[in-house]
N, C-alpha and C positions, 0 to 999 in steps of 0.2 A: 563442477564438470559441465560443459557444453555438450546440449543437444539439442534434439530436432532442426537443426541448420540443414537445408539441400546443400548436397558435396556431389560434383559428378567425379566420375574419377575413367579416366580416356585411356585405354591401350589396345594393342590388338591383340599382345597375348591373354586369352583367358584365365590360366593361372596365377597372373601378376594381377589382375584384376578380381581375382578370390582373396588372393592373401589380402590387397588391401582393403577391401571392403569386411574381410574377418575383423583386422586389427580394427577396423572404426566402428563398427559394430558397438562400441567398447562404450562410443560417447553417444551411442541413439541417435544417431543423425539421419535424415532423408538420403539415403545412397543410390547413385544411379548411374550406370555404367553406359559405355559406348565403346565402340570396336575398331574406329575408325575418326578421322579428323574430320569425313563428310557426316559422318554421324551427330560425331561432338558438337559441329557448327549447329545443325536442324536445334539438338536439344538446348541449346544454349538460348537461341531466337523466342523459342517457343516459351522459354521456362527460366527460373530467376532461381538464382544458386549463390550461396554465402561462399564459395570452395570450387577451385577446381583444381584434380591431379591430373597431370599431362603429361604421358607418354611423349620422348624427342621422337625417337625411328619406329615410324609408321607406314607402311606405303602408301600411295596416293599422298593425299595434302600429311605433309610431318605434321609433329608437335611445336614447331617455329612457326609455319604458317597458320596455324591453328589461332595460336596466339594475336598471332601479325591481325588477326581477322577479326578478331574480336575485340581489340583497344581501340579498332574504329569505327567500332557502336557505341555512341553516345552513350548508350542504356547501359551497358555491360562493362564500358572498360573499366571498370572499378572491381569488378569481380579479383579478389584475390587467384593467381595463377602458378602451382606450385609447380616445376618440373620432374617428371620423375627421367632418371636418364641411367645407364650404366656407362656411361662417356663421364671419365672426371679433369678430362683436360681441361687447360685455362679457356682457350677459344669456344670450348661448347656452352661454359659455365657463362661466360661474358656475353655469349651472343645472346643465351638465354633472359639475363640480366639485360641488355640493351633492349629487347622486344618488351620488358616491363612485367615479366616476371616478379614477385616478391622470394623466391626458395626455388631450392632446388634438393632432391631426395637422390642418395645412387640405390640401386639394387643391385643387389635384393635386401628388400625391407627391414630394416631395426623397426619391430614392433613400437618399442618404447623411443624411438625417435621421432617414426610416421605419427603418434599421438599427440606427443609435443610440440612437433610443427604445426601440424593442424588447428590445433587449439590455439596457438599463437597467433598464428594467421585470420581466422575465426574471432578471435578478440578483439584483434587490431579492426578489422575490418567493420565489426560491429559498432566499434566507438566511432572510426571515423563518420558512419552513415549517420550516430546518433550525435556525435557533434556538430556534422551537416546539418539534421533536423533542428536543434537548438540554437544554432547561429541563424536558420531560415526564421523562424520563430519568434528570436530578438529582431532580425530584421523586419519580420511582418509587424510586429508591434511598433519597433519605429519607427515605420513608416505611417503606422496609424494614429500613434502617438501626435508625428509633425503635421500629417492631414488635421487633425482635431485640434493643434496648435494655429496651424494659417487658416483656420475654419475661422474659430477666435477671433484672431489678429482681422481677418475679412470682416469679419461681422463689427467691430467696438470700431472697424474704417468707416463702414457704412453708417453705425452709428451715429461718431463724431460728425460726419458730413454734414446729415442733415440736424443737428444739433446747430452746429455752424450757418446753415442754410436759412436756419429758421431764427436765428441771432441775427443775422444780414436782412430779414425781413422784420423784425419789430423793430431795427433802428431805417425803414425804408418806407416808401408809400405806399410797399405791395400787401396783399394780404397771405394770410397763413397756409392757403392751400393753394399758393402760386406755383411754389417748387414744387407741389407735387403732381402738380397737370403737366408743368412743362415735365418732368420725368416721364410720366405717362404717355404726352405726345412725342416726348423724343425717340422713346423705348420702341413706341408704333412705327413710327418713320424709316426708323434703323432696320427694324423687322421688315418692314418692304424693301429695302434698299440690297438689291441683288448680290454684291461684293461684302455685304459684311454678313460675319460669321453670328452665331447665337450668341457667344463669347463676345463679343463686340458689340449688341443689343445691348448684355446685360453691363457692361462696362459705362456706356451711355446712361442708360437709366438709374445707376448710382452716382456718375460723377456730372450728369447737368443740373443736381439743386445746387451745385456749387458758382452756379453759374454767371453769380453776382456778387461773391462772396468779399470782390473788393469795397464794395459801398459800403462796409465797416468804418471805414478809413475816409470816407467823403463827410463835409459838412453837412449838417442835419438840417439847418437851414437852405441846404441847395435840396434835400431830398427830399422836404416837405413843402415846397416851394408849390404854393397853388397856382402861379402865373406860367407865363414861358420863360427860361430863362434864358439871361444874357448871352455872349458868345463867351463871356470872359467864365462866369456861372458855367454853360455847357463844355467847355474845354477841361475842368476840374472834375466835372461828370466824367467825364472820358477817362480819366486815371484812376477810375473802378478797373480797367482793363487791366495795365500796367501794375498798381498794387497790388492785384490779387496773383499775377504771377511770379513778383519778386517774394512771394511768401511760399507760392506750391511750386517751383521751377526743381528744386534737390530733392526732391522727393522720387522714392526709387519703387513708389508703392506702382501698380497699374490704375488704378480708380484716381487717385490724389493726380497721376502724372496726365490722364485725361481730363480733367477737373480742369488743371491748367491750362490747357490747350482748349478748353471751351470757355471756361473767361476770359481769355487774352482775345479768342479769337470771333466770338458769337456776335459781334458787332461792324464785323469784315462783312461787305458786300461783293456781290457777283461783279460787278461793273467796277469794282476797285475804287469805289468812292467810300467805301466806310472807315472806320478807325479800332486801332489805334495806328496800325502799320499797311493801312490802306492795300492788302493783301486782295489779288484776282482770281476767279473761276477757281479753279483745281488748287490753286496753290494755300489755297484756306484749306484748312481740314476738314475731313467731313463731320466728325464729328460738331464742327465750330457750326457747319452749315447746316446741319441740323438742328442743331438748338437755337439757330436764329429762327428758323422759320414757329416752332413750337415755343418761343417767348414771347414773339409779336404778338403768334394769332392768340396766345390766352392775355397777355396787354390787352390787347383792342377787344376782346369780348367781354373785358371787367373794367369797371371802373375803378377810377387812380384818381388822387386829390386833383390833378390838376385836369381831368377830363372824366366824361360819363363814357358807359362801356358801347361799343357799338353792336349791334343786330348783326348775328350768327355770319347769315349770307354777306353782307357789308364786309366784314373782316374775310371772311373768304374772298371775296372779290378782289379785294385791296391784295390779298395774298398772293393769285393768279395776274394778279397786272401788274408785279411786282415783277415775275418771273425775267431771270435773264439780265436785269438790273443789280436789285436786293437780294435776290433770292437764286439758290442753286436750280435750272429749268426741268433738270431728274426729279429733284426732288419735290418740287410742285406741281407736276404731274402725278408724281405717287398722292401728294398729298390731296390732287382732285381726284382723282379716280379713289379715293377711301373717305373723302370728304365725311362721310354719316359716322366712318366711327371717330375722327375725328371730333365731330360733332358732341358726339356722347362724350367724350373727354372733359372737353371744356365747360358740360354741363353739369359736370359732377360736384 
């Protein structure tokens, strides 16, 4: 037997609204009456109800408009809405039915039918709310499920990178905590750099260790080459750029697909002199333009087999009189006017 469910139940005559609230009486429900369709509207607003019996002919707002009024509250229209009518023609029954209705009752009252519907109606309705809540439920969990899936899948990316990053630096001249300054200074950079998002920082700062990942594939003898090398030597250098993007170009990750775009590109200059694709100002990414200026300055303030590392200020200089040239002019502005944490960076 169902009980304690809110059932309002809508008429204007008062007698028709005794007998039904006697016969439901039956199942202990929350019973609450109203005399009018201005009535029914206020309690409906106010108050959450499993049930509603609705009087058609009412004067002022019927039991059509009643209806009409309430399937266009979000909140409500779910509310089962039974008709009660002494109209059993096809067009009362239909129109009822089209306003979205589930029932309709004639009077006066069949006891043992007003029970039956009710309870039916009251069932139905309860399952659908608690099927609703069940499918919410699988949903929230699937969703948290696939978050803690590409949480994962992010994290063994980030991983592998610098896994990779730091493979590219024991077969290279650099040392171990190279990729992790230029990530640091790139990560800095990006954070000043007005157009990009936090999202965009942290994009940077996991895909610039990658940022040499083609000298895997260079000869070991051009990498550990303590001289200057030839032009024929530095031309094979250059196809660090190019290998490393024939590897990460189908990659449909966001970090791997930025990775790309900063090896191929971190070697483009401002003045359109650099390589591989001798790219100018804006048409370099910024991302590539960033990480050029954060590979140089930590280059030039370490030492490399084929040179000692230069003095702090010396490679800032060289930095700023690069600008406009080698270097993006935004961005080495940002990078004088922060100079000291930069500084801290490279000393880590």
């Amino acid at each position: 037997m169902l009980s304690n469910y809110n059932v309002l139940v809508v008429d204007d005559v008062v007698d028709n609204i005794q007998v039904a609230m006697n016969v439901l009486r039956e199942d202990d429900h929350n019973l609450t009456f109203a005399l009018s369709g201005e009535e029914a509207l206020t309690l409906v607003s106010e108050n959450d109800y499993d049930l509603i019996l609705l009087d058609i002919m009412m004067p002022g707002i019927d039991g059509y408009e009643v209806c009409r009024q309430i399937k266009k509250n979000p909140l409500k229209k779910d509310i089962p809405i039974i008709f009660l009518t002494a109209k059993t023609n096809i067009e009362s029954i239909s129109n009822a039915f089209s306003l979205g209705a589930v029932d309709y009752i004639t009077k006066p009252f069949n006891a043992d039918e007003l029970l039956a519907r009710t309870r039916n109606h009251i069932e139905l309705y309860q399952s659908r709310l608690l099927l609703a809540q069940n499918n919410l439920s699988l949903q929230v969990k699937h969703d948290m499920e696939k978050e803690r899936l590409l949480s994962e899948l992010e994290k063994t990316q980030k991983e592998i990178i610098y896994i990779l990053a730091e493979l590219t630096e024991a077969v290279s001249d650099e040392t171990g905590q190279h990729i992790k300054r230029v990530a640091k200074i790139s990560r800095l950079l990006a954070h000043y750099y007005p157009t990009l998002k936090e999202d965009d920082v942290e994009t940077v700062y996991y895909a610039a260790p990658m940022h040499d990942i083609g000298k895997i594939a260079v000869n070991q003898n051009i990498l550990h080459k303590t001289s200057s090398l030839t032009e024929a030597e530095f031309e094979i250098m250059k196809t660090h750029t190019t290998l490393a993007h024939k590897v990460l170009k189908n990659s449909d990750r966001k970090i791997i697909q930025a990775a790309d775009i900063i090896a191929m590109q971190h070697h483009e200059k401002w003045d359109g002199s650099g390589y591989p694709n001798a790219l100018k100002a804006n048409d370099i990414h910024i991302f590539g333009r960033i990480v050029a200026i954060a590979d140089v300055f930590d280059a030039l303030t370490h030492k490399r087999v084929y040179k000692e590392s230069w003095h702090v200020e010396d490679a800032i200089a060289y930095i700023r009189d690069s600008s406009g040239t080698h270097f993006d002019p935004a961005l080495v502005d940002i990078f004088i006017s922060h100079k000291e944490e930069f500084i801290e960076l490279v000393n880590d």
